[in-house]
DOROTI-682032 format. One record per residue (C-alpha): z negated, x, y. Coordinates in steps of 0.5 Angstrom, whole numbers. Example, Ala and Ser with C-alpha at 12.3 -4.5 7.8 and 13.67 -1.06 7.14 Angstrom:
2
NURO       Z       X       Y
NURO     -16      25      -9
NURO     -14      27      -2
***
This chain:
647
NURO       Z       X       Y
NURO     -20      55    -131
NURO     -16      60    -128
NURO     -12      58    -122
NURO      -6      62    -124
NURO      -7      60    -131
NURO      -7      52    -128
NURO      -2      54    -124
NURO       3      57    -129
NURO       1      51    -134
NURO       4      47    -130
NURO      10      49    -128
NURO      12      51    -136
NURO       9      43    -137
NURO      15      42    -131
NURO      20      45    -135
NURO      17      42    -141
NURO      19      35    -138
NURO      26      38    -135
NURO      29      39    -141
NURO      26      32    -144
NURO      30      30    -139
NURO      37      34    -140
NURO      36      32    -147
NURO      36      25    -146
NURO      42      26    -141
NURO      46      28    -145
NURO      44      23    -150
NURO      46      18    -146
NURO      53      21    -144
NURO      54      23    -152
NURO      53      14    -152
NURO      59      13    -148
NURO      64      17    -151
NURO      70      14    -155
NURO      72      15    -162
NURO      76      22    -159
NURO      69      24    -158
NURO      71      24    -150
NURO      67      22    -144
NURO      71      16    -143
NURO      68      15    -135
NURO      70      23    -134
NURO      77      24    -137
NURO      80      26    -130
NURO      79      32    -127
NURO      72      33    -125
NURO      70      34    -117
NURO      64      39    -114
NURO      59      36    -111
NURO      56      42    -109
NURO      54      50    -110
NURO      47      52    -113
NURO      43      58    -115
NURO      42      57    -122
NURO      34      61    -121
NURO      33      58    -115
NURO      36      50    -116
NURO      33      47    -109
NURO      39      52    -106
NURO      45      47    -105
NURO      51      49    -101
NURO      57      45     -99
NURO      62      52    -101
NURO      62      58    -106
NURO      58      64    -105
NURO      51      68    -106
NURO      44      65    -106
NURO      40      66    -100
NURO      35      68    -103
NURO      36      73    -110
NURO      44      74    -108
NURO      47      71    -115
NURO      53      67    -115
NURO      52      61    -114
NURO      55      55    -120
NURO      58      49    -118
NURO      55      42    -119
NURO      60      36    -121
NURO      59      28    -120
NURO      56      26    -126
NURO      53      32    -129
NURO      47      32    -125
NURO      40      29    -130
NURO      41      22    -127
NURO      39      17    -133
NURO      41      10    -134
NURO      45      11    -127
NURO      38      12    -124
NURO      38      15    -116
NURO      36      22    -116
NURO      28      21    -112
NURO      26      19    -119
NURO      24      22    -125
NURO      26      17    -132
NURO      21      20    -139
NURO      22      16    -145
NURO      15      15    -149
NURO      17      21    -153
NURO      17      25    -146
NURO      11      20    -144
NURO       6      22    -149
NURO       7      30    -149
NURO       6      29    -141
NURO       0      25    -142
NURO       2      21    -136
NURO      -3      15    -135
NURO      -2       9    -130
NURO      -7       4    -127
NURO      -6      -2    -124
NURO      -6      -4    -115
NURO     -10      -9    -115
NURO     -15     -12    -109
NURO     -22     -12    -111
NURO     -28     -11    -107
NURO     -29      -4    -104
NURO     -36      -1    -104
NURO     -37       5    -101
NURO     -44       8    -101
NURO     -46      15     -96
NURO     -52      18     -99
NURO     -56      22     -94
NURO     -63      26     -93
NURO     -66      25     -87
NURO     -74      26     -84
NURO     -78      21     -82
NURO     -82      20     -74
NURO     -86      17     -70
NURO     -83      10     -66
NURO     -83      12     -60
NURO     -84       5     -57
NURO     -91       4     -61
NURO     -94      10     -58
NURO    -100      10     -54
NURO    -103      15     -49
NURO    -111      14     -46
NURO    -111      17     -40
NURO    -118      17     -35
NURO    -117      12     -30
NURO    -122      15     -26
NURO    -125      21     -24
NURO    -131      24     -28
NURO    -134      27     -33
NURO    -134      26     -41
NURO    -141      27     -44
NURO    -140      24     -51
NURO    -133      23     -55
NURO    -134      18     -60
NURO    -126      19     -64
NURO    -127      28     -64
NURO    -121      30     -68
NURO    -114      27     -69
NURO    -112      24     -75
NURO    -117      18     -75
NURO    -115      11     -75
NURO    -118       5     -69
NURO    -118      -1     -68
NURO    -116      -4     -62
NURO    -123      -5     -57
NURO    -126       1     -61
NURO    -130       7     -58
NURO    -127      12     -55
NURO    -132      16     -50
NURO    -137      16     -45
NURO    -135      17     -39
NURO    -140      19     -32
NURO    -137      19     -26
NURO    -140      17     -19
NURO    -134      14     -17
NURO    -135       8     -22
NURO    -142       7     -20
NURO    -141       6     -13
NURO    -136       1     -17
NURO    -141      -3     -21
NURO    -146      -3     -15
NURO    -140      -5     -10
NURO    -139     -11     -15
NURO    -147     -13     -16
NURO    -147     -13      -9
NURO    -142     -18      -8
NURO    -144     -22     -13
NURO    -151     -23      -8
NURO    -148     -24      -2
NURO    -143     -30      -5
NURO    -150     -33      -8
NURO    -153     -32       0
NURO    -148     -34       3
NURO    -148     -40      -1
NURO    -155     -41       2
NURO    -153     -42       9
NURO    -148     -47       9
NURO    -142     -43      13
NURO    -136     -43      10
NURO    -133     -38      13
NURO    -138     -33      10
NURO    -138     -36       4
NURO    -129     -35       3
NURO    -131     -28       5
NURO    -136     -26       0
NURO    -131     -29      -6
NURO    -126     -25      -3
NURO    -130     -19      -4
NURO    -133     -21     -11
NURO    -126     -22     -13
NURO    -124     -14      -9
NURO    -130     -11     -13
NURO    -129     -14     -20
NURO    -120     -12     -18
NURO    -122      -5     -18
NURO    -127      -5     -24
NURO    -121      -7     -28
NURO    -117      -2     -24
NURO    -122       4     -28
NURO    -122       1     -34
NURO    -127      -4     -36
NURO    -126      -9     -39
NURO    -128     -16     -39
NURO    -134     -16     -44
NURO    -137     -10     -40
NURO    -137     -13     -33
NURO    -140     -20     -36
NURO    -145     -15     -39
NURO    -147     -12     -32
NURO    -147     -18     -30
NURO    -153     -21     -35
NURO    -156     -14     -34
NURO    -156     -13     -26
NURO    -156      -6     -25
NURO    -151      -1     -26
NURO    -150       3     -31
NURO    -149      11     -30
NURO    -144      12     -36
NURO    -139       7     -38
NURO    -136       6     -45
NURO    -128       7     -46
NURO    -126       3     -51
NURO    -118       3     -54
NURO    -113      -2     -52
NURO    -109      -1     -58
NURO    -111       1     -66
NURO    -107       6     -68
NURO    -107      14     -71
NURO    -110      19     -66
NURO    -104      24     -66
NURO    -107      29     -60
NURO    -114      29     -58
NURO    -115      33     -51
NURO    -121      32     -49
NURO    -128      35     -50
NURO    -135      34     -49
NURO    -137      36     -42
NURO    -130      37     -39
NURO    -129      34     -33
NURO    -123      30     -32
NURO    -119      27     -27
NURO    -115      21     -25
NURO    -109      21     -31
NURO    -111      26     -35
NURO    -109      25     -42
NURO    -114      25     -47
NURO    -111      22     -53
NURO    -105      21     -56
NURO    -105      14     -61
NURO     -99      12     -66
NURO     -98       5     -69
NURO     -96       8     -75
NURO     -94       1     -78
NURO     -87       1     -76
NURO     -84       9     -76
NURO     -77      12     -74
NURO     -72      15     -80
NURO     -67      20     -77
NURO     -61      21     -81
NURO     -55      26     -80
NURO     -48      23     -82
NURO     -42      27     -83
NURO     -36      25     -79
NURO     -32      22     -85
NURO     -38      17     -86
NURO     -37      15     -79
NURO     -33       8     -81
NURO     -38       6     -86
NURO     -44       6     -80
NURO     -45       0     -76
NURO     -51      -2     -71
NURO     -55      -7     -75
NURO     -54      -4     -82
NURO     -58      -5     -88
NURO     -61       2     -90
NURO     -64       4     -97
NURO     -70       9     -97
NURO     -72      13    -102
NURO     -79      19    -103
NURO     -81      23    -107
NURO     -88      22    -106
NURO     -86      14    -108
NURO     -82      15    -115
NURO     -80       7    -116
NURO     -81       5    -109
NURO     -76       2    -104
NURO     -77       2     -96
NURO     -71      -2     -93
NURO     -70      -1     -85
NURO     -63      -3     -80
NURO     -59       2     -76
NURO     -63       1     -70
NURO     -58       8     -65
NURO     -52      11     -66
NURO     -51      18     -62
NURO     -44      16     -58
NURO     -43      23     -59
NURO     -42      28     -65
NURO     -46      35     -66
NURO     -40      40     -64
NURO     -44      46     -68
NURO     -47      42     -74
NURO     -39      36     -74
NURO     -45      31     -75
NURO     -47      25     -71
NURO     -55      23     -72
NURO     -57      16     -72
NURO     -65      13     -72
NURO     -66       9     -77
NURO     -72       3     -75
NURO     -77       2     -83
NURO     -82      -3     -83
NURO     -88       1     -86
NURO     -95      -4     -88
NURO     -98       0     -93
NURO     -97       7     -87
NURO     -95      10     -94
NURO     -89      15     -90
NURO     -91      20     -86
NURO     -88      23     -80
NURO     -85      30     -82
NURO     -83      26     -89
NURO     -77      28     -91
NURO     -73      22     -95
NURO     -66      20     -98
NURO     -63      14     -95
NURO     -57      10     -99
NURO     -51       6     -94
NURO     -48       2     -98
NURO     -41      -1     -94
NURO     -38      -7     -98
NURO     -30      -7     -94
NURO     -27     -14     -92
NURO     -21     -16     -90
NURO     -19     -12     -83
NURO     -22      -7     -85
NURO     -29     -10     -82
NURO     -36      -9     -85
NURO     -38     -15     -90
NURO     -46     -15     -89
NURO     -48     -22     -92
NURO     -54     -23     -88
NURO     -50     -21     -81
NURO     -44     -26     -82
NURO     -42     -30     -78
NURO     -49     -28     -73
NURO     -51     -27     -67
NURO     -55     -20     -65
NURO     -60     -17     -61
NURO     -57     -11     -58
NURO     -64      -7     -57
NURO     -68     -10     -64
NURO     -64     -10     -70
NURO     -68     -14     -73
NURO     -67     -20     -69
NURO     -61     -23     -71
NURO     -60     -32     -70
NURO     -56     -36     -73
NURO     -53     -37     -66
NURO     -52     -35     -58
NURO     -58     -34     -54
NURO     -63     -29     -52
NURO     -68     -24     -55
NURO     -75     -25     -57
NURO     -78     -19     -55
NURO     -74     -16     -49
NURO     -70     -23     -47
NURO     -64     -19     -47
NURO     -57     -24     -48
NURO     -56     -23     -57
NURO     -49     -21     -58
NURO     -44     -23     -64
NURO     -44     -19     -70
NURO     -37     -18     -70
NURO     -38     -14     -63
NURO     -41      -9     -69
NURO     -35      -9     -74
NURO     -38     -14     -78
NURO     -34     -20     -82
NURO     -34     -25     -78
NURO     -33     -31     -82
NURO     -38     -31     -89
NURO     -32     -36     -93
NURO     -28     -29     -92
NURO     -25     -25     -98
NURO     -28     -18     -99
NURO     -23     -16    -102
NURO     -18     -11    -101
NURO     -12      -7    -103
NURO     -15       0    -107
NURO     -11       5    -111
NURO     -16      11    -115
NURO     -17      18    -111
NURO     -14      21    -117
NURO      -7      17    -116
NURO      -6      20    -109
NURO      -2      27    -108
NURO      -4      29    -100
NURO       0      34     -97
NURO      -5      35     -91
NURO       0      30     -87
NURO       3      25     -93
NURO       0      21     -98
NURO       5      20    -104
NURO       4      16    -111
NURO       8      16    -117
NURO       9       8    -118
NURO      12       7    -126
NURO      17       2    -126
NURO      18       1    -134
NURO      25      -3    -137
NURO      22      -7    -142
NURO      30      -7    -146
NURO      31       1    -146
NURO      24       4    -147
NURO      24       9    -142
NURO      20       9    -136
NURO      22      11    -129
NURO      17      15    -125
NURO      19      14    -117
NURO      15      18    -112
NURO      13      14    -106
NURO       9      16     -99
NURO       3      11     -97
NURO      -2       9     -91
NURO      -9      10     -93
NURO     -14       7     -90
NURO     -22      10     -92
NURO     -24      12     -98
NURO     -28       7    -102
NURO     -33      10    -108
NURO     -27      13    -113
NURO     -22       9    -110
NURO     -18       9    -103
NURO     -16       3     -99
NURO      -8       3     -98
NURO      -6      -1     -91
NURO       2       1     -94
NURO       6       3     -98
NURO       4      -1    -105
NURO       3      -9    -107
NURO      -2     -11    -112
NURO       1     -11    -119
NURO       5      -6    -119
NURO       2       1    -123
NURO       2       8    -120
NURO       1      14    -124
NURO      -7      16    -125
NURO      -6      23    -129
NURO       0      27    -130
NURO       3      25    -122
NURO       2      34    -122
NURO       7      35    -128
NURO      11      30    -125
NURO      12      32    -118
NURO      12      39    -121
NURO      18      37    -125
NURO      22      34    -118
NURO      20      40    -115
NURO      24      45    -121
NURO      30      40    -121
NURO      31      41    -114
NURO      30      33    -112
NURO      25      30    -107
NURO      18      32    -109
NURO      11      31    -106
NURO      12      38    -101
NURO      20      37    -100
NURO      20      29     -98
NURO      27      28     -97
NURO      34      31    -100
NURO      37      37     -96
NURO      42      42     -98
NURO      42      49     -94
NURO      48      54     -91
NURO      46      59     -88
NURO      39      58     -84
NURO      41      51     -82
NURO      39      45     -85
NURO      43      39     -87
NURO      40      32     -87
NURO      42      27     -93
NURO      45      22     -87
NURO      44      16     -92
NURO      37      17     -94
NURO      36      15     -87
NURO      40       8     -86
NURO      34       4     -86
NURO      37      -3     -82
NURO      31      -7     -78
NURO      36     -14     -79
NURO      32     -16     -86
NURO      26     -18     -80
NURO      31     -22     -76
NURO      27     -29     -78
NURO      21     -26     -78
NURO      22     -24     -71
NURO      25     -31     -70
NURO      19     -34     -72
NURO      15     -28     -67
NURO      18     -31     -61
NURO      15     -38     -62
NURO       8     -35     -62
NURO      10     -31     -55
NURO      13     -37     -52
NURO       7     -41     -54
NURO       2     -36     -52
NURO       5     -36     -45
NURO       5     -43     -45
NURO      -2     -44     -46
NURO      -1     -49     -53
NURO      -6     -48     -57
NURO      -4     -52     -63
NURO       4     -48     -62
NURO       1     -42     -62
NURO      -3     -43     -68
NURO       3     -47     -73
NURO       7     -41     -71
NURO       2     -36     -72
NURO       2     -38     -80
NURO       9     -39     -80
NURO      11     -32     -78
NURO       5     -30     -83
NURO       9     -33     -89
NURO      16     -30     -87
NURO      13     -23     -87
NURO      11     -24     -94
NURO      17     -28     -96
NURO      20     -21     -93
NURO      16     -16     -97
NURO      18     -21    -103
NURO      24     -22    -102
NURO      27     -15    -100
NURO      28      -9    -106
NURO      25      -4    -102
NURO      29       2    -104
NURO      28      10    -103
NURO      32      10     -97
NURO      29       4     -94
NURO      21       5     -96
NURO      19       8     -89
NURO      21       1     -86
NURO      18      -2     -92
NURO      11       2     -91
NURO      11      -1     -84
NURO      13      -9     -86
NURO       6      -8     -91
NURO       3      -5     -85
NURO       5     -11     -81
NURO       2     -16     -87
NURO      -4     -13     -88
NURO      -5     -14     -81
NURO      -4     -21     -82
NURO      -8     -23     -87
NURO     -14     -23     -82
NURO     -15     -31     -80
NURO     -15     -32     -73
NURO     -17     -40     -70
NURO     -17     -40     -63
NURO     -13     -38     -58
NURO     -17     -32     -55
NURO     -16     -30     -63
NURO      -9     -30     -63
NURO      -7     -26     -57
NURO     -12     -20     -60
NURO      -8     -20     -66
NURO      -2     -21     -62
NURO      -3     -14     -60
NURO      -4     -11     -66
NURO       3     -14     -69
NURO       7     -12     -63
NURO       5      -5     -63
NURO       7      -6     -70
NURO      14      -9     -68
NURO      14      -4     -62
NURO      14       3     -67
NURO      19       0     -73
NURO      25      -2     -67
NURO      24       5     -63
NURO      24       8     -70
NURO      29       5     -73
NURO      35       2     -71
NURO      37      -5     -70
NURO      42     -10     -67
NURO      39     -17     -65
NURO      44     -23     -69
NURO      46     -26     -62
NURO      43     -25     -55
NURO      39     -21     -52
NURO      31     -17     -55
NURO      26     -14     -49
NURO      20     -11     -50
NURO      14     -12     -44
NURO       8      -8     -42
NURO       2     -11     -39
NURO      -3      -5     -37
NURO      -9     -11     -36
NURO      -9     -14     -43
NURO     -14     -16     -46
NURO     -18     -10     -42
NURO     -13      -5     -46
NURO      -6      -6     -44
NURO      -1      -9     -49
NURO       6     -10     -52
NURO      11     -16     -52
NURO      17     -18     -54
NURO      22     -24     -52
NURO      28     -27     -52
NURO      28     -27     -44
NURO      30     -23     -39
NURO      24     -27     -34
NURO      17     -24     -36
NURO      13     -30     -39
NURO       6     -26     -41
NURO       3     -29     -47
NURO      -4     -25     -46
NURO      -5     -29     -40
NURO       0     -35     -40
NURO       0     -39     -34
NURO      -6     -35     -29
NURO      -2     -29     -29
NURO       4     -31     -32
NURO       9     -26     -29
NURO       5     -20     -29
NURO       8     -14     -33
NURO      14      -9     -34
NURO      21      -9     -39
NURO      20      -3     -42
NURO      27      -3     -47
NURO      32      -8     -48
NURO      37      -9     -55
NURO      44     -14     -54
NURO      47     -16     -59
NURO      54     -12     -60
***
């Protein structure tokens, strides 16, 4: 469609909507008139609230004049005559279902479900580095025959590669048959100490033939025969493909010359490219899916073996190696191959990969993962937890998390706002409130919200554009416009109510918090963790029981915030203190950004630069630091950064 049709579309559908909305106004004044036929509420002089421009509504000053911008008079507004329905606040949009229908408004429901996030990307397969092989002359000579003369043909470990005459190596063999005759002379005599030396020499002689490359079924062969051989066999120490070959009959070659280049081709590398925003759904470890187009139907499966620490400033990339098993060396270096990451999102925002749940891994072969601690098979290296990764770790964990459809969202670059309906079941009519909410990721066709909204609520899935749109034209707080101003001159004036947002619905909350920190810093484990589900419930019992309005919703955003952090289970000590962490930051934003009197006493919030490797925030009743992070082996370290008395 064209855009300025799109556009104008949606501003006549606006106005559409605004006068639905007057007419319903008025019908609801109409229904509180007496028999006079007089509004019974407003039969007093009216006063003026405010004047504004009747072109340009969002204009809205305290006294008579022209508007700013076109230069018309500006009219008055009285109390009680703006569009207000039912008595609802001015931040929200009321539509009867008449209204609703002709909008073609659509919700759907904030439920927790399981979050499936699948990044699809195009990589190229290559060669496993550590599978690659190079056969290399351990002697000086000259090759007079290469039995493997191209590259691309397959061997066998222990099979011909050349033949190989040097002069060295027959002064080797003659050295090593002499040894042999003197050890069995030397028996002859009955003297031992001629009889150590010649098994020393016999041991240095047949030292220096493994040196060069024979190995132990060509020495048993010398030593059956008893006369050196002019031009020894070079046998293949691994089975493989020959990728290069740089030898050639009649060269002459010298100690660590490369002749050939052998890949195993069993097992390949697969590199992929991820964009940026795919960088939170891929983890060291994961389960990769991996399609060609020579095999249609067939799946080769692999593990995120690597991810680059870095991302391409040129290409906003990050490249990551993919480890496939390959039997059948059905791919082929050079192949280029579709790859599928699927992300199943847990509580906290963590990975859920069955399969890795729970389990210990190695950090240098992801395929060794083991049920618990220990080292790997391969290299010996200590195995790490999976966790360390960002997988769940507990398996009985749910996988569910709280999403809302993409097509709810309206994003304005640095707010993410919804529309959530709020029918009234008695009336018929349906109010429409706008809301600002904290996204996580996406996840399919869904994002993951961290605050903002509960589950059962509905938001608005199509028609959130007409709706905003209508705010927008009635001069009410909208997607772009967050808050309800009016203008005089070139300053502009703040709503001071719509910022009063009273942190005192926390107070039993922060109560139950203190609890936590004491028991922390005092070590007691079992304290510690009664108090940590107590706080847990009272947060939730907040949520519940406040009525979160629009002037208290950015302090609502952040007590869900607080919430959804809470819902990850912690079981021990060490567990509490990192979530500990992550709670107080929390608190630390909403009682700097927010105002806030403690009941009684005194509130003081603590630094300590060594916690937990990172630095952490507290808060205590107690002017005496009592650092729960690290309880009695370092009780005082830290620093008070605010205080709050109560008045």
């Amino acid at each position: 469609m064209n855009p300025e049709i799109k556009k104008y579309g949606a501003l006549f559908m606006g106005g559409l909507l605004a006068g639905i909305v007057v007419m319903q106004a008025g019908q609801a004044v109409f229904s509180k008139r007496d028999g006079s036929g007089v509004n019974a509420e407003t039969k007093g002089e009216k006063k003026i609230k405010y004047w504004t421009c009747s072109m340009h509504p969002q204009i809205k000053m305290p006294e008579k004049g022209l508007c700013p911008i076109c230069g018309m008079d500006l009219i008055p507004v009285y109390e009680g005559d703006e569009d207000d329905v039912g008595g609802q606040d001015k931040v929200s949009l009321t539509l009867n279902e008449t209204a609703r229908r002709l909008a073609e408004v659509e919700t759907a429901e904030v439920v927790y479900k399981e979050a499936v996030h699948e990044v699809r990307l195009v990589g190229k397969v290559d060669y496993d580095e550590t599978r690659l092989a190079y056969i290399s002359a351990w002697i000086d000579g000259r090759i007079d025959r290469l039995y493997v003369d191209f590259t691309g043909i397959k061997v066998r470990k222990g099979d011909h590669l050349i033949k190989l005459y040097s002069p060295e190596l027959l002064a080797a063999q003659e050295e090593y048959l002499q040894a042999i005759r003197n050890l069995k002379e030397s028996r002859d005599t009955g003297l031992g100490v001629m009889r150590q030396t010649a098994e020393a020499t016999l041991k240095s002689a047949r030292e220096k033939l493994r040196l060069y490359g024979i190995d132990e079924q060509q020495v048993r062969e010398l030593e059956r025969r008893g006369k050196p051989r002019e031009h020894m066999i070079i046998r293949s120490p691994v089975s493989g493909t020959v990728i290069h070959k740089k030898g050639f009959e009649g060269m002459y070659v010298k100690t660590g010359d490369r002749i050939y280049t052998i890949a195993d081709l069993s097992r390949v590398w697969l590199f992929l490219e991820a964009y940026e925003r795919d960088i939170p759904w891929l983890h060291y470890g994961q389960s990769v899916v991996i399609e060609a187009e020579s095999f249609p139907g067939r799946v080769f499966r692999g593990k995120i073996a690597f991810i680059e620490p870095f991302v391409n400033e040129k290409t906003r990339t990050i490249k990551l190696r993919v480890n496939i098993d390959n039997p059948d060396e059905q791919l082929k270096p050079g192949m280029f191959v579709r790859a599928i990451i699927k992300s199943v999102v847990g509580e906290g925002g963590r990975i859920y990969e069955a399969n890795l749940a729970g389990k210990w891994i190695c950090p240098m072969h992801p395929d060794v993962v083991k049920d618990r601690p220990g080292t790997c098979d391969l290299c010996g290296m200590s195995l790490i937890e999976t966790s360390k990764f960002g997988f769940i770790n507990d398996p009985s964990l749910k996988t569910k998390v709280l999403v809302v459809p993409k097509t709810a969202v309206l994003i304005t670059g640095k707010r993410a706002v919804v529309y959530v309906e709020n029918p009234d079941d008695k009336s018929g009519v349906h109010r429409y409130e706008g809301r600002e909410v904290v996204l996580g990721p996406t996840a399919g066709d869904n994002y993951i919200v961290l605050a903002g909204l509960k589950p059962g609520e509905r938001v608005v899935v199509k028609g959130n554009f007409k709706i905003d749109s209508d705010l927008q034209i009635q001069a009410k707080p909208s997607m772009m416009n967050p808050k309800d101003y009016y203008t005089k001159g070139n300053e502009t004036f703040s709503d001071a109510k719509a910022d009063v947002q009273d942190v005192g619905v926390l107070n039993k909350a922060l109560a139950v918090y203190l609890r936590l920190t004491k028991a922390l810093a005092q070590d007691d484990e079992r304290a510690a963790l009664a108090a940590y589900q107590d706080f847990r419930r009272e947060v939730a019992a907040t949520l519940d029981r406040e009525g979160w309005s629009d002037a208290t919703a950015g302090l609502g955003s952040e007590v869900n915030r607080l919430a959804q952090v809470l819902t990850n289970d912690t079981r021990d000590i060490k567990g509490l203190r990192r979530r500990l962490r992550e709670v107080s930051t929390i608190l630390k934003g909403i009682l700097t950004e927010y105002p806030y009197k403690p009941e009684e006493g005194s509130l003081f919030l603590n630094f300590c630069p060594m916690a937990l490797g990172k630095g952490g925030y507290w808060l205590q009743d107690e002017e005496e630091l009592k650092n729960p992070y690290y309880g009695n082996k370092m009780l005082g370290c830290g620093e008070t950064k605010k205080g709050w008395t109560a008045p």
